[in-house]
C-alpha positions as CSV (number, residue, x, y, z in Angstrom):
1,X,89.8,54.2,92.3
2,X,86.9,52.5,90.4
3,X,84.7,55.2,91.0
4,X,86.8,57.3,88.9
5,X,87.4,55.4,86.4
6,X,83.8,54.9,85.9
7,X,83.8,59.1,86.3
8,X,86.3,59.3,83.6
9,X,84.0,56.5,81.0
10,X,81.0,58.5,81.2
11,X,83.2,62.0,80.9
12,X,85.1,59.7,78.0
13,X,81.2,59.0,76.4
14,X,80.8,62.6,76.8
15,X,83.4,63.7,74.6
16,X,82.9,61.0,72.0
17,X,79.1,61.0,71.6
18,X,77.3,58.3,69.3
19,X,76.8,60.9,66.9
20,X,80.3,61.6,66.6
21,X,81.9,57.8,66.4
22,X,80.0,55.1,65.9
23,X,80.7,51.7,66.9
24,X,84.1,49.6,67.6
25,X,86.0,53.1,66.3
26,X,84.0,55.2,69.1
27,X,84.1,52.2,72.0
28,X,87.7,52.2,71.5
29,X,88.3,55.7,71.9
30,X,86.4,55.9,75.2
31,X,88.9,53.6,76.1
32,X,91.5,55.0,75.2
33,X,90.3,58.2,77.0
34,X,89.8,56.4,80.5
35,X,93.5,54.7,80.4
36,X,94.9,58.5,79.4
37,X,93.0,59.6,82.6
38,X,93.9,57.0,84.7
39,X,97.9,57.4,83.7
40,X,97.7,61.2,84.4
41,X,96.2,60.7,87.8
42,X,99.0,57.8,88.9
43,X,101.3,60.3,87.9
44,X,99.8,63.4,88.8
45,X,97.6,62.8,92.2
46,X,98.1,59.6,93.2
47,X,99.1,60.0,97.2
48,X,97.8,62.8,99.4
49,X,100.7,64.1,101.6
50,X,99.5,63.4,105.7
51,X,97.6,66.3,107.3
52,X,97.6,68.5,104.2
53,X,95.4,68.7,101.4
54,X,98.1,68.5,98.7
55,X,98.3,65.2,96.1
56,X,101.6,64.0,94.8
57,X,102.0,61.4,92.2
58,X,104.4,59.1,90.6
59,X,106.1,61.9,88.4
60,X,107.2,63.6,91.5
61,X,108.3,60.6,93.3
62,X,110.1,59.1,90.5
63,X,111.3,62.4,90.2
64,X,113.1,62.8,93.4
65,X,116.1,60.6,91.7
66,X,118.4,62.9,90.0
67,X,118.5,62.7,86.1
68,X,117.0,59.7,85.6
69,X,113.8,59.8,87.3
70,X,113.3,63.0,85.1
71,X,114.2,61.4,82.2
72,X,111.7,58.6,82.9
73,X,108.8,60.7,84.2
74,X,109.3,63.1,80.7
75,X,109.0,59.6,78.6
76,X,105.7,58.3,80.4
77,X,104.2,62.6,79.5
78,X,105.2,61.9,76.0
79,X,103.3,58.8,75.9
80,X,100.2,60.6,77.2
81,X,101.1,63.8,74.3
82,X,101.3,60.2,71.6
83,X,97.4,59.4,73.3
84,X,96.2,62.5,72.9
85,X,97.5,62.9,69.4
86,X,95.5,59.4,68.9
87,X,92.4,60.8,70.1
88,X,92.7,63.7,67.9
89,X,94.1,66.7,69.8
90,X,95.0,69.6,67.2
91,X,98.9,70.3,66.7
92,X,98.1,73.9,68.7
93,X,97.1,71.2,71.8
94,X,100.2,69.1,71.3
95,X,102.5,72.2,71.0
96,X,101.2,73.8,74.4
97,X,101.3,69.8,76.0
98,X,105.1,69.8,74.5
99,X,105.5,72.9,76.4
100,X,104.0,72.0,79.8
101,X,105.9,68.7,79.8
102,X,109.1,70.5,78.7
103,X,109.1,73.0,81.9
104,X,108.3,70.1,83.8
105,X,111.1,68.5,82.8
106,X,113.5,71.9,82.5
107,X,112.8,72.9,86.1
108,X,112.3,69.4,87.5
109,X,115.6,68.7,86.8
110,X,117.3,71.3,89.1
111,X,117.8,69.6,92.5
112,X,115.8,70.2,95.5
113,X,113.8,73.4,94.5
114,X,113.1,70.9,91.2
115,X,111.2,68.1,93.5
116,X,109.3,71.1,95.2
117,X,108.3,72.1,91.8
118,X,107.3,68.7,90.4
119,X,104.6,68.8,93.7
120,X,102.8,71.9,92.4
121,X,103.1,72.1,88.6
122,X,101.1,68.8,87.3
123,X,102.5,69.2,84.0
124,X,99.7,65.5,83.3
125,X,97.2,67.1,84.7
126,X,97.1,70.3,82.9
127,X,97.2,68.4,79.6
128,X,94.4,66.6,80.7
129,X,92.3,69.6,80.6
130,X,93.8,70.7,77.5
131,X,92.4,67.6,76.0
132,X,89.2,68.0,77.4
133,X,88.5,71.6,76.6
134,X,89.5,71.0,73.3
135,X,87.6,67.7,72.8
136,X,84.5,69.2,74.4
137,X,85.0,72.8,72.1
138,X,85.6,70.4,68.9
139,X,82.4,67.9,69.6
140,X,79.9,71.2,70.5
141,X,80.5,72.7,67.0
């Protein structure tokens, strides 16, 4: 788990170079990067299921209990939409990870076929990339 959170510093220092942010302002947003990474991955591939390859996190855990694990596992996803908005996602980012976490939360909700859902659409982790790409596209021009 260190290991990737070092992983996710340097890909943090990546996406807000020197040149970009200098000093306490920049530090903190490298910070702010790694704790977004390390919330999507608790949520999103936290455990790997025994003799399969497949990762399952908190969201699909908590989201086994109808209603209100949904509820809960949509609040802590707009949270990470908030930290991206902090670390300067454009509103065409926010709208698309408004949309991911509301399907998540639209067919999450329907019980049984719902949880089997929540195990194969990471709804955290495809913001994630969102993020990046568009953090990585913004600091290249």
């Amino acid at each position: 788990m260190i290991q990737k959170i070092k992983q996710n510093r340097s890909l943090a220092e990546y996406l807000f170079p020197p040149s970009v942010n200098q000093g306490a302002y920049r530090a903190e947003r490298v910070d702010r990067f790694a704790r977004f990474e390390k919330l999507t991955s608790l949520l999103d591939d936290s455990f790997t299921i025994p003799g399969t390859n497949i990762r399952v996190g908190w969201d699909s855990i908590i989201g086994i209990v109808p209603g209100l694990g949904d509820m809960i596992s949509t609040a802590l996803s707009g949270y990470l939409i908030y930290q991206a908005k902090q670390l300067g996602a454009s509103n065409w980012v926010l709208a698309r990870m408004v949309g991911n976490t509301g399907l998540d939360f639209l067919l999450g909700s329907i019980p049984i076929a719902g949880d089997i859902f929540d195990v194969f659409f990471k709804s955290n982790r495809r913001n994630s990339r969102l993020l990046k790409k568009h953090l990585d596209r913004r600091n290249a021009s």
